[in-house]
Structure formats: structure tokens, C-alpha cells
mmJSON file of the N, C-alpha and C atoms, coordinates in Angstrom:
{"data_MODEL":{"atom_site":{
"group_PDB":["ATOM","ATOM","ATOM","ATOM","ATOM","ATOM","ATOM","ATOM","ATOM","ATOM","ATOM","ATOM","ATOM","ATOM","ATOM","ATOM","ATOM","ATOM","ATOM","ATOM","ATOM","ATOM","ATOM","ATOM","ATOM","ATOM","ATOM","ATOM","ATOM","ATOM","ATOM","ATOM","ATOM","ATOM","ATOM","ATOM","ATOM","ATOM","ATOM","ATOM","ATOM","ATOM","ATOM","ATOM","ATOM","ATOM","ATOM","ATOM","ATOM","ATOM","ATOM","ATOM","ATOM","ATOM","ATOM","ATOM","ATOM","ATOM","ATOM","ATOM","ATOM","ATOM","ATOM","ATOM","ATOM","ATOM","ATOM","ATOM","ATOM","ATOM","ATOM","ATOM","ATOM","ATOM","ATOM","ATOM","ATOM","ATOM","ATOM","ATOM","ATOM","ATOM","ATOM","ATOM","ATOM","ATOM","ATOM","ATOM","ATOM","ATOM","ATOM","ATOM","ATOM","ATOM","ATOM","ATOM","ATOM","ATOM","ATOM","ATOM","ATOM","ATOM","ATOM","ATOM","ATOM","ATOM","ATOM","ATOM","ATOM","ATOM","ATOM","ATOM","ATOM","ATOM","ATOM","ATOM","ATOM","ATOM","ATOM","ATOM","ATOM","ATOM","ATOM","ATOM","ATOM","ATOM","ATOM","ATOM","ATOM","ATOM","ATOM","ATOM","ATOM","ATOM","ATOM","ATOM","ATOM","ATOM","ATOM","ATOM","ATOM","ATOM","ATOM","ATOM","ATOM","ATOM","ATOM","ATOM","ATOM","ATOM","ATOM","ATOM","ATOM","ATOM","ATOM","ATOM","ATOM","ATOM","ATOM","ATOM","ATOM","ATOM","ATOM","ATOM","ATOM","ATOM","ATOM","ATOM","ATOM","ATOM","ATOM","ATOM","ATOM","ATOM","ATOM","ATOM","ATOM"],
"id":[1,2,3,4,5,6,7,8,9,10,11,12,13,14,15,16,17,18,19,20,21,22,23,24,25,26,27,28,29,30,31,32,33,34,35,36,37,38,39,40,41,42,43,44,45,46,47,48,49,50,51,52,53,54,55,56,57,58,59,60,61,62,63,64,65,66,67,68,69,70,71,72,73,74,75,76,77,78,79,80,81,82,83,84,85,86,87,88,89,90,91,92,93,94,95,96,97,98,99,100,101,102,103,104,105,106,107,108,109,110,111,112,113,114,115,116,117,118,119,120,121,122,123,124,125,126,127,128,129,130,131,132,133,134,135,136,137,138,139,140,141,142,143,144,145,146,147,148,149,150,151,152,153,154,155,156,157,158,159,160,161,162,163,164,165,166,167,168,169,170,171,172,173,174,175,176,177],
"type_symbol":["N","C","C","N","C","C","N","C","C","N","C","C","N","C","C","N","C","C","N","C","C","N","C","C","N","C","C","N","C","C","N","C","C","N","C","C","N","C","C","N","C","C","N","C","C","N","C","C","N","C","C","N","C","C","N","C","C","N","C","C","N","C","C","N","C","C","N","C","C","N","C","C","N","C","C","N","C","C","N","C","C","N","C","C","N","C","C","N","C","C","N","C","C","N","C","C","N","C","C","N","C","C","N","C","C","N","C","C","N","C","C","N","C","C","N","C","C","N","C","C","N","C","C","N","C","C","N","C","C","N","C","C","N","C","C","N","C","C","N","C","C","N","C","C","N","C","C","N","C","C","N","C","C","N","C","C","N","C","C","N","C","C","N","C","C","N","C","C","N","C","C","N","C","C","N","C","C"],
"label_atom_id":["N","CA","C","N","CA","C","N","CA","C","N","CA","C","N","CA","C","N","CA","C","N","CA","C","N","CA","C","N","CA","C","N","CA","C","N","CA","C","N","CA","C","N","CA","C","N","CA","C","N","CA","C","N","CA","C","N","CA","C","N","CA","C","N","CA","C","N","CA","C","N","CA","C","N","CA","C","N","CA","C","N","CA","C","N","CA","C","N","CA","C","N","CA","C","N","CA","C","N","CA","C","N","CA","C","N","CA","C","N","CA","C","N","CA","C","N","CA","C","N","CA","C","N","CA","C","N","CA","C","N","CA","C","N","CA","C","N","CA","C","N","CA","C","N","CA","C","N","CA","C","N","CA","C","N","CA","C","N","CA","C","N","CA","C","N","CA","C","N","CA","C","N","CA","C","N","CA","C","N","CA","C","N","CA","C","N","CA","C","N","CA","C","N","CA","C","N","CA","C","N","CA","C","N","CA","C"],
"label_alt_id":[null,null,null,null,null,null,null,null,null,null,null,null,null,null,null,null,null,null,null,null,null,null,null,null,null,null,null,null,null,null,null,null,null,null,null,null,null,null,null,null,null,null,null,null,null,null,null,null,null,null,null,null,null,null,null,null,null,null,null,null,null,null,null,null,null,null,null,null,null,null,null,null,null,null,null,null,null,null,null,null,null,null,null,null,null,null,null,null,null,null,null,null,null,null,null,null,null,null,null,null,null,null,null,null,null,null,null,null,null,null,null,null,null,null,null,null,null,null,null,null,null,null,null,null,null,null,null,null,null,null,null,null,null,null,null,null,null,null,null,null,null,null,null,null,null,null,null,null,null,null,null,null,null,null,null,null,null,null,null,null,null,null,null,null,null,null,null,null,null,null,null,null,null,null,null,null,null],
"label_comp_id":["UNK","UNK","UNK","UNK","UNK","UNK","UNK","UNK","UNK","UNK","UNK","UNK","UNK","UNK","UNK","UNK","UNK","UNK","UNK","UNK","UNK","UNK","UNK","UNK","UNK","UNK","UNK","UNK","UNK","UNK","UNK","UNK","UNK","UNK","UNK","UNK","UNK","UNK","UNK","UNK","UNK","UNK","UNK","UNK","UNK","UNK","UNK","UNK","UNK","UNK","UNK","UNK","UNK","UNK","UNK","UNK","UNK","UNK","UNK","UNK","UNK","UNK","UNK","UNK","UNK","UNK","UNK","UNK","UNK","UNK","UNK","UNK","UNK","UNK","UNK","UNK","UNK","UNK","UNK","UNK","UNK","UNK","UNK","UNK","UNK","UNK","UNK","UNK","UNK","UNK","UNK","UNK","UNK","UNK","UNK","UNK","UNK","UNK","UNK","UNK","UNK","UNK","UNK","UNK","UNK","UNK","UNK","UNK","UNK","UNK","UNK","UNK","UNK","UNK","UNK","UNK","UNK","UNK","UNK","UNK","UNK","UNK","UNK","UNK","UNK","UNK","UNK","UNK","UNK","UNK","UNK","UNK","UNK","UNK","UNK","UNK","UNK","UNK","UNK","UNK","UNK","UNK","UNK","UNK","UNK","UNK","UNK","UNK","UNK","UNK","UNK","UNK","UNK","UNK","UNK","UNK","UNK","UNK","UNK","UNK","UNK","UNK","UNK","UNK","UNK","UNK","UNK","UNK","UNK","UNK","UNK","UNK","UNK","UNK","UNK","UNK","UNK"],
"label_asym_id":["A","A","A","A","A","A","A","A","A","A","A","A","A","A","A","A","A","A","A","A","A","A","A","A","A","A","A","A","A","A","A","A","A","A","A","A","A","A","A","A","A","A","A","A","A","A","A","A","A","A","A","A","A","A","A","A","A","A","A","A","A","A","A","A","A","A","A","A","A","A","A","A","A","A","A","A","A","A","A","A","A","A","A","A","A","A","A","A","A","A","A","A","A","A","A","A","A","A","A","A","A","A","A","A","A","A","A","A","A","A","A","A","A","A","A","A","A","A","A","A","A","A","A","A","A","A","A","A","A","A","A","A","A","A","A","A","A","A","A","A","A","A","A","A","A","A","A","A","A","A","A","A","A","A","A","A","A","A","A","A","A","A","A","A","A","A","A","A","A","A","A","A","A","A","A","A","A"],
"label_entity_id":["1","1","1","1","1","1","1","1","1","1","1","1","1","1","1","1","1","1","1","1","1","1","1","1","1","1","1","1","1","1","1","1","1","1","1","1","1","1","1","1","1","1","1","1","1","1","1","1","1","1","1","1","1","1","1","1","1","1","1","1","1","1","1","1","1","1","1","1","1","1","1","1","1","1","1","1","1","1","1","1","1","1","1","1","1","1","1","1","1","1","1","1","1","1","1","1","1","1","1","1","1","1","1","1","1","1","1","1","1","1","1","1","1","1","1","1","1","1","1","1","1","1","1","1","1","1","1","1","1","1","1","1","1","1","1","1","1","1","1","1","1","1","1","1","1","1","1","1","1","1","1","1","1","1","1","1","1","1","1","1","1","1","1","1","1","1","1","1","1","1","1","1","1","1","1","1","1"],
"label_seq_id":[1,1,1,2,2,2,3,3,3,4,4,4,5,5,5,6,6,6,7,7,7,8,8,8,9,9,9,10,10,10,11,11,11,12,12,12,13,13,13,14,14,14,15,15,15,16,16,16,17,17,17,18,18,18,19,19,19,20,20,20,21,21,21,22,22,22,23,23,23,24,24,24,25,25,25,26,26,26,27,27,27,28,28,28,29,29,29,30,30,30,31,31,31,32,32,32,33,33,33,34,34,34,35,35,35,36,36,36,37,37,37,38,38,38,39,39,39,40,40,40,41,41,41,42,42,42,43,43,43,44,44,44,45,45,45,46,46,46,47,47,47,48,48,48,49,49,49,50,50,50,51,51,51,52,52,52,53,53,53,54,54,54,55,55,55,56,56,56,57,57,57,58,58,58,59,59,59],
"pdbx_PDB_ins_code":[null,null,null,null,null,null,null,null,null,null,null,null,null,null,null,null,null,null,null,null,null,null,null,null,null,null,null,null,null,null,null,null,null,null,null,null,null,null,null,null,null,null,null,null,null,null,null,null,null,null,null,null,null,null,null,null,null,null,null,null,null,null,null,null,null,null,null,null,null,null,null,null,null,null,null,null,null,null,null,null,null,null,null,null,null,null,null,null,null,null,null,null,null,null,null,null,null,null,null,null,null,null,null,null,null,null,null,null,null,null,null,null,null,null,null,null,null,null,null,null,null,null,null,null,null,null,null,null,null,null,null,null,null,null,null,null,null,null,null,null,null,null,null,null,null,null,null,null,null,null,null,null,null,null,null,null,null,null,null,null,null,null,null,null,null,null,null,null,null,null,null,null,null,null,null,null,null],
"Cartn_x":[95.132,96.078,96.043,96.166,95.543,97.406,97.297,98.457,98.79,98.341,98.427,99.326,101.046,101.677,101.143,101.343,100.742,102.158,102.504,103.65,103.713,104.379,104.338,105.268,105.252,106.856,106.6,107.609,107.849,108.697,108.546,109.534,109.44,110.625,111.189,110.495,110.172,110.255,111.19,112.28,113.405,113.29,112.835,112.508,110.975,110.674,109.175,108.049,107.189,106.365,105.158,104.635,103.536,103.55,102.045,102.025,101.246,102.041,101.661,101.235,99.988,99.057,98.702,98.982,98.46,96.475,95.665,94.64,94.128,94.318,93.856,94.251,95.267,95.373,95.305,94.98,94.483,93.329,91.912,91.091,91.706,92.026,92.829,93.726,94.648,96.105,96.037,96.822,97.095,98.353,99.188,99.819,99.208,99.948,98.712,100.018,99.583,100.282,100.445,101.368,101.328,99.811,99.555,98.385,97.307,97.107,96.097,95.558,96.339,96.355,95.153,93.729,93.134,93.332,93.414,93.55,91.924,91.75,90.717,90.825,90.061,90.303,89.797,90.901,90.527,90.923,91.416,92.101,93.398,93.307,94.925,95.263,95.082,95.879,97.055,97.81,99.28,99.097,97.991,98.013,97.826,96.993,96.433,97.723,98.756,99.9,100.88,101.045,102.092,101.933,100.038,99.789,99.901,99.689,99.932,101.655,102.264,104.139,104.163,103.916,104.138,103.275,102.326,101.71,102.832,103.098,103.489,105.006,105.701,106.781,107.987,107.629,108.317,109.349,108.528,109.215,109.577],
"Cartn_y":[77.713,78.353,79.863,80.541,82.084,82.64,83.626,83.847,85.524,85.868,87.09,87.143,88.634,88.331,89.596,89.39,90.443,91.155,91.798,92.084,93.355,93.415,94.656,95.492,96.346,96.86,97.436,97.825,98.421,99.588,100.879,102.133,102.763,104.058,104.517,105.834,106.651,108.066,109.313,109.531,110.745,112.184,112.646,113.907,114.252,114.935,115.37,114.261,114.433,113.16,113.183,114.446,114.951,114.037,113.412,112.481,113.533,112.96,113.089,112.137,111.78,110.499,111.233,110.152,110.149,109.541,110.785,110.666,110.134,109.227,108.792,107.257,106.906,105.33,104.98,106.627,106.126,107.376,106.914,108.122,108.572,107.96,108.323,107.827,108.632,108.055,108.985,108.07,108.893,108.072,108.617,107.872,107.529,106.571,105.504,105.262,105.273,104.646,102.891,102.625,100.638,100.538,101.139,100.462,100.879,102.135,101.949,101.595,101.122,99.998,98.754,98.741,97.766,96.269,95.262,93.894,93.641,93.349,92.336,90.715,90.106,88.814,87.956,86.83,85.779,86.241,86.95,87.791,87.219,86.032,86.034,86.618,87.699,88.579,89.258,89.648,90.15,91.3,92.444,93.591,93.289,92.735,92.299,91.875,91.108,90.16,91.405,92.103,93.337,94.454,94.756,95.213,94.399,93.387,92.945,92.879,92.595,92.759,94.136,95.372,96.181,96.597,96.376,96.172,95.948,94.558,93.874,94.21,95.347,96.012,95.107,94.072,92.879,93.796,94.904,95.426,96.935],
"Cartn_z":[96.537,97.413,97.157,98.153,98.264,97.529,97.043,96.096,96.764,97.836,97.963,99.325,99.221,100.262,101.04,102.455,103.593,103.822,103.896,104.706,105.812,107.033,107.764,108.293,108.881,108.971,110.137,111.051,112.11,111.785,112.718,112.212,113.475,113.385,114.928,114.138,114.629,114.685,114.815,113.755,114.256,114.168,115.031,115.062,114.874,114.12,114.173,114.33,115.298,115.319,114.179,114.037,113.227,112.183,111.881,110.976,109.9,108.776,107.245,106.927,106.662,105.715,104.514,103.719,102.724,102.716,102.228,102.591,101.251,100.466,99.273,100.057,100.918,101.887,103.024,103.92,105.281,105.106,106.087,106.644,108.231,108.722,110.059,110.623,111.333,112.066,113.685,114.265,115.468,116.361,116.939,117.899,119.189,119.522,120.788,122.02,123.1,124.372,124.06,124.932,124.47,124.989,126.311,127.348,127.169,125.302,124.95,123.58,123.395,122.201,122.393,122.012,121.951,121.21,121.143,120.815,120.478,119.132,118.589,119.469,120.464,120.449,119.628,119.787,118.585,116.981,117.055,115.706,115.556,114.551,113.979,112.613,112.724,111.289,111.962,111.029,110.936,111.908,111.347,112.089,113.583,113.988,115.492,116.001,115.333,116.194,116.276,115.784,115.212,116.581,116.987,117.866,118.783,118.971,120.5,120.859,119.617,119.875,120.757,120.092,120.684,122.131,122.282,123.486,124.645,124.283,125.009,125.414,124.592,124.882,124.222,123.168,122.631,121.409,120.786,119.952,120.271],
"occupancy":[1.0,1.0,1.0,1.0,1.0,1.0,1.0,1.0,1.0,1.0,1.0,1.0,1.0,1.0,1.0,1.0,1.0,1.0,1.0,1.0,1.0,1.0,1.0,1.0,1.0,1.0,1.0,1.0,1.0,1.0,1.0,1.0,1.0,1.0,1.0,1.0,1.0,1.0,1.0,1.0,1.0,1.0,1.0,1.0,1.0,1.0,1.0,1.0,1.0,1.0,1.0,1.0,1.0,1.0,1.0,1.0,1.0,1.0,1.0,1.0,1.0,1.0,1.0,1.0,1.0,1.0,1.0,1.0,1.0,1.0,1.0,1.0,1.0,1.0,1.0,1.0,1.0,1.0,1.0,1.0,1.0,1.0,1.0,1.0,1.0,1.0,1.0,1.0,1.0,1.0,1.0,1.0,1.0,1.0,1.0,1.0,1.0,1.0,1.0,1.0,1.0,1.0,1.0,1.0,1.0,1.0,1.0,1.0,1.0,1.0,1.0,1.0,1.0,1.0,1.0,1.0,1.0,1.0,1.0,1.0,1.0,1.0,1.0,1.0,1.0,1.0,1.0,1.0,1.0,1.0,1.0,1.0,1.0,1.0,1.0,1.0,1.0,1.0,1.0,1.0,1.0,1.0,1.0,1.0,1.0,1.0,1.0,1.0,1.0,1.0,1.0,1.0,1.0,1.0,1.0,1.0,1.0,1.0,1.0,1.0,1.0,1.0,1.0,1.0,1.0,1.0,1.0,1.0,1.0,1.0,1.0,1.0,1.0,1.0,1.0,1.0,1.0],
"B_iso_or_equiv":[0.0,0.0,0.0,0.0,0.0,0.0,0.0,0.0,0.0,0.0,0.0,0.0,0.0,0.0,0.0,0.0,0.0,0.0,0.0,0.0,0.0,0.0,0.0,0.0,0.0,0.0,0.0,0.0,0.0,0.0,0.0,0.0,0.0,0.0,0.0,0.0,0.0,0.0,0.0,0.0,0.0,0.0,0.0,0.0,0.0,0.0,0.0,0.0,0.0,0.0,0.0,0.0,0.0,0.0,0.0,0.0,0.0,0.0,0.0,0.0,0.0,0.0,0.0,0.0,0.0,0.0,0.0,0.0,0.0,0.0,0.0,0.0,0.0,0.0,0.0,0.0,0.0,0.0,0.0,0.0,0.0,0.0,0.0,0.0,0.0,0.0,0.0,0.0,0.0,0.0,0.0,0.0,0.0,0.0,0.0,0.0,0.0,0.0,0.0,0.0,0.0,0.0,0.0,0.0,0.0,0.0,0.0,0.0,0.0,0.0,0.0,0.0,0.0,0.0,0.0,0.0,0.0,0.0,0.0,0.0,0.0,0.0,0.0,0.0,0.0,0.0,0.0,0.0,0.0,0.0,0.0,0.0,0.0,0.0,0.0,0.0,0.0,0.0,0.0,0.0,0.0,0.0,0.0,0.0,0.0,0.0,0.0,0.0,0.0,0.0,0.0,0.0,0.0,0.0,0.0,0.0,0.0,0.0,0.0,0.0,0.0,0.0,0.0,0.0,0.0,0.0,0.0,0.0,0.0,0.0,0.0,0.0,0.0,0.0,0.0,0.0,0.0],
"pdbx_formal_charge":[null,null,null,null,null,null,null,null,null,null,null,null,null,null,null,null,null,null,null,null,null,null,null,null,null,null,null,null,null,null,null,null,null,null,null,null,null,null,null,null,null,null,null,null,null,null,null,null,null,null,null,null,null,null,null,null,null,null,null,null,null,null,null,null,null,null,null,null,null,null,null,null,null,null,null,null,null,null,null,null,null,null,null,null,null,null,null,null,null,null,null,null,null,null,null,null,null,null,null,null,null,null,null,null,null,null,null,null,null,null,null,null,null,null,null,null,null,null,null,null,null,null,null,null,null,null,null,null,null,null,null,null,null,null,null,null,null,null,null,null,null,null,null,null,null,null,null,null,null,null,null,null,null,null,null,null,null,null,null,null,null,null,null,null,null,null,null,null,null,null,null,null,null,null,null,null,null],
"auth_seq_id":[1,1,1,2,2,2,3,3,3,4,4,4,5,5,5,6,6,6,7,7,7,8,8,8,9,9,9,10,10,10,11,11,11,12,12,12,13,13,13,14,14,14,15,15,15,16,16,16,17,17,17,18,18,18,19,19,19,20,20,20,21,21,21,22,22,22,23,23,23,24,24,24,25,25,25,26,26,26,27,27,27,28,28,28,29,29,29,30,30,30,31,31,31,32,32,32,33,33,33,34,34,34,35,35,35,36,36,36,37,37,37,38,38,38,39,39,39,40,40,40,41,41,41,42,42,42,43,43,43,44,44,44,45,45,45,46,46,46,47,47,47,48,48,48,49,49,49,50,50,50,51,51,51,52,52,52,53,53,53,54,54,54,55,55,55,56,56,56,57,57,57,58,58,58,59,59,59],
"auth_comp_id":["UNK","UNK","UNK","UNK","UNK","UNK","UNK","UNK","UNK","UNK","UNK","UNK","UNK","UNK","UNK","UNK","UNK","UNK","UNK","UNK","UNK","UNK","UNK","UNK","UNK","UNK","UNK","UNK","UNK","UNK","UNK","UNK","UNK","UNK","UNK","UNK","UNK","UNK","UNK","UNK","UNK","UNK","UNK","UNK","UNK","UNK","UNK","UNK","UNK","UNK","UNK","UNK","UNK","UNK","UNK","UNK","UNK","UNK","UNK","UNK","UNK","UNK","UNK","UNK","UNK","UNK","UNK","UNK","UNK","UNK","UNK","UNK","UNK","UNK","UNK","UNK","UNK","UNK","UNK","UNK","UNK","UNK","UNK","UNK","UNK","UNK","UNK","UNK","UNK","UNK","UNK","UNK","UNK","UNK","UNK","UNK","UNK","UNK","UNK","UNK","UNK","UNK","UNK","UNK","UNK","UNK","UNK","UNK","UNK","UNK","UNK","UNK","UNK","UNK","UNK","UNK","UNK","UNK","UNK","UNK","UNK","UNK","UNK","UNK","UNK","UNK","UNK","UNK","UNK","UNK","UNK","UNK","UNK","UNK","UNK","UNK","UNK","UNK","UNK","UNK","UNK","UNK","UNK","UNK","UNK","UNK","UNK","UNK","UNK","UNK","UNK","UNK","UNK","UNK","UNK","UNK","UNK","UNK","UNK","UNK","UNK","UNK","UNK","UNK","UNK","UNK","UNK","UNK","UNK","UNK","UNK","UNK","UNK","UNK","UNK","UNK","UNK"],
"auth_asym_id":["A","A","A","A","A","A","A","A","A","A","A","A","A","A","A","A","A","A","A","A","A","A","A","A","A","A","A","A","A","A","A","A","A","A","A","A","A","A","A","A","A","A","A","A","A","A","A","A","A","A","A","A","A","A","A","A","A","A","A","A","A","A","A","A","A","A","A","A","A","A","A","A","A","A","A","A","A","A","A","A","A","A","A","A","A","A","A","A","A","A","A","A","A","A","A","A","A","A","A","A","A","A","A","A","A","A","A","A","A","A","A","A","A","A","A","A","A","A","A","A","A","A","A","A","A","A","A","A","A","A","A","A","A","A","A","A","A","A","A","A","A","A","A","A","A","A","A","A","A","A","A","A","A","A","A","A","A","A","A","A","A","A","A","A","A","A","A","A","A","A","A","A","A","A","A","A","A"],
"auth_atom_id":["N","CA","C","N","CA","C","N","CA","C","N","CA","C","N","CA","C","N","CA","C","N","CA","C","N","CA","C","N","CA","C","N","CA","C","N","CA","C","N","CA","C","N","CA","C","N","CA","C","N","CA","C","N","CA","C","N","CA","C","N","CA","C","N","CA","C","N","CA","C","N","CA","C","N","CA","C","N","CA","C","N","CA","C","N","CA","C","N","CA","C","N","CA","C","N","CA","C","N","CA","C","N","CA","C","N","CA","C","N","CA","C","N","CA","C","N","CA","C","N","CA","C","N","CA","C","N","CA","C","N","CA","C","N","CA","C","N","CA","C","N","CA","C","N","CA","C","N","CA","C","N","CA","C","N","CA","C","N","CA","C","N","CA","C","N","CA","C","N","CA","C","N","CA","C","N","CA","C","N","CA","C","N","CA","C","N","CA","C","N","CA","C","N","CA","C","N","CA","C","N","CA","C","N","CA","C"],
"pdbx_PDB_model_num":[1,1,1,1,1,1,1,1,1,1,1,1,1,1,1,1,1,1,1,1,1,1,1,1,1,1,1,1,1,1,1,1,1,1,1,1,1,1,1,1,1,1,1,1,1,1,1,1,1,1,1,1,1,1,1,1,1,1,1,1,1,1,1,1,1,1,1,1,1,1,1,1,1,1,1,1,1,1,1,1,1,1,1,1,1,1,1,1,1,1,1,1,1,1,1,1,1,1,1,1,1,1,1,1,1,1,1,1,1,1,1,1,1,1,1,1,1,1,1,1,1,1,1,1,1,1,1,1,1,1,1,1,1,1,1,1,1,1,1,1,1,1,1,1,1,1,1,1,1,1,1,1,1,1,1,1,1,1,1,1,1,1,1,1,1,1,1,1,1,1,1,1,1,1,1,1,1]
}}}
């Protein structure tokens, strides 16, 4: 049995949109439209379902 937990989070933006990454845990970020948000098909991981929520205007 795989022993490892996934977890994900959703967040609002208040005020400044400008993203600060930390570049030692992401190489790139950007904000996206819902309608251009691509979907992996056949992808059941967390991230893929998380993007299609918001896609889909669910969250």
C-alpha cells in the first residue's frame, strides 16, 4: 500500500496578482483564463481533476 498523501489547495488572490515563486519549487508560473486551461485526457491525478474543477467554473 502506497504510504504517500497528495494534497491540494485552492486560493483567491487579494490584491496584487504578481506572482512570487519560489524558484528552488517551481521553474514557471503564470495565470491562465478557465477556457485556456488545457486538460491531460485520461489523466486521473489530483492536479488534472483540480484543473478541470476550475475549468469548469465548479470552483
Amino acid at each position: 500500500m502506497a504510504q504517500d498523501i497528495l494534497v491540494g489547495f485552492y486560493c483567491e488572490a487579494d490584491g496584487d496578482c504578481e506572482i512570487n515563486m519560489d524558484k528552488d519549487e517551481l521553474k514557471y508560473a503564470e495565470w491562465v483564463k478557465r477556457e485556456d486551461v488545457v486538460l491531460q485526457p485520461n489523466d486521473l491525478s489530483l492536479t488534472n481533476e483540480m484543473m478541470k474543477m476550475f475549468k469548469e467554473g465548479k470552483i
